[in-house]
C-alpha positions in Angstrom: 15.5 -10.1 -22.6 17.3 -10.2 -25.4 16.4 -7.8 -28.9 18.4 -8.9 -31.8 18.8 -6.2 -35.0 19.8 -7.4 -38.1 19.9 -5.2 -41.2 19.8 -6.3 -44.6 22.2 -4.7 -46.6 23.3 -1.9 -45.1 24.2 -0.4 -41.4 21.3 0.2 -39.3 22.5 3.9 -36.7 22.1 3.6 -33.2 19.1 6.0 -33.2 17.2 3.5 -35.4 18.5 0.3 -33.1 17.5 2.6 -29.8 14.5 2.9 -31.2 13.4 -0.2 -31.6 14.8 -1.5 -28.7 12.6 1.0 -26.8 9.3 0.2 -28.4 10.1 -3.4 -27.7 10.9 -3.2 -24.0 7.3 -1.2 -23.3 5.4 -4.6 -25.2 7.9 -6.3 -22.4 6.7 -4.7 -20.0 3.0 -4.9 -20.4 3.6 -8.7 -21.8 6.0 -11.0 -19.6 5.5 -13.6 -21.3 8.2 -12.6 -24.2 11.4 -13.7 -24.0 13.2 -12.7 -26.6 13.0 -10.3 -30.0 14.2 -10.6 -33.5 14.0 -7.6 -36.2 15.2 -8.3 -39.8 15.8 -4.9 -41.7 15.4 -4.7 -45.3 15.2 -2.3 -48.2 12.7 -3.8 -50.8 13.7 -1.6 -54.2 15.4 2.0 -53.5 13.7 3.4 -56.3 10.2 2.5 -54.7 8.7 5.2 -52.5 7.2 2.4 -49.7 10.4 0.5 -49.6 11.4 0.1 -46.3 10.3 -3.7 -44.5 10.1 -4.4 -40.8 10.0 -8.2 -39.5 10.0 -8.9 -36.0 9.8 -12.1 -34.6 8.9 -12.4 -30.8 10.0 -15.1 -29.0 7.3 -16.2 -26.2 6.7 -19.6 -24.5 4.9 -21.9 -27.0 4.7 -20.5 -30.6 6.6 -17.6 -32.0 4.9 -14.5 -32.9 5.8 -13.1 -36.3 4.9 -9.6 -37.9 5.9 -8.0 -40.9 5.1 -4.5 -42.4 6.3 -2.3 -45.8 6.2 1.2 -45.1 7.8 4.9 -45.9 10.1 4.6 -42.8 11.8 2.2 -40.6 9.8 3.7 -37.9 6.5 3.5 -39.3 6.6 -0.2 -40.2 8.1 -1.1 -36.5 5.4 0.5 -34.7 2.6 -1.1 -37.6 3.9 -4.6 -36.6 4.3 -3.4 -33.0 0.3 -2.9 -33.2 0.1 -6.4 -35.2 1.7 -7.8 -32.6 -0.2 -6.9 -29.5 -3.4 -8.1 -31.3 -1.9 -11.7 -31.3 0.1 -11.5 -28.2 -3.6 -11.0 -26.7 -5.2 -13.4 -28.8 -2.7 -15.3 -26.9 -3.1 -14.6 -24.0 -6.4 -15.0 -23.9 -6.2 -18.5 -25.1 -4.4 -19.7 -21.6 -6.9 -17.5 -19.6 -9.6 -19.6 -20.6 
């Protein structure tokens, strides 16, 4: 499976890409029906405390999934549209279950 990490702007570190890779192979791994991961990076205004914006894209067979959160930290608005996520990945599954 394939995560790609694009940052806006400026130079995402390999702690922040390990990261996310991390919390995106564990969805994986509970969801198989992902194939593939996009996160887009971005830093809204410097000057604003909540500046930081997380969008990531999952890739799964039928429609995309998309999620997008503005928080404090990278971190913080990866695993808030991590949690985003799972709700419609099981809204989604549950649609083919029925």
């Amino acid at each position: 499976m394939k995560v790609n990490i694009n940052a806006v702007h400026f130079k995402a570190d390999q702690k922040l890409e390990n990261f996310i890779t991390s919390k995106i192979e564990k969805l994986v791994s509970r969801y198989t029906d992902i194939l593939g991961a996009e996160v887009m990076l971005k830093v809204d205004k410097p000057e604003a405390p909540v500046n930081k914006i997380a969008e990531v894209k999952l890739l799964i067979k039928g429609n995309d999934l998309f999620a997008s959160k503005q928080c404090d930290t990278f971190e913080e608005a990866i695993d808030q549209g991590l949690d985003a996520l799972k709700k419609q990945l099981e809204k989604h599954r549950a649609k083919f279950i029925k």
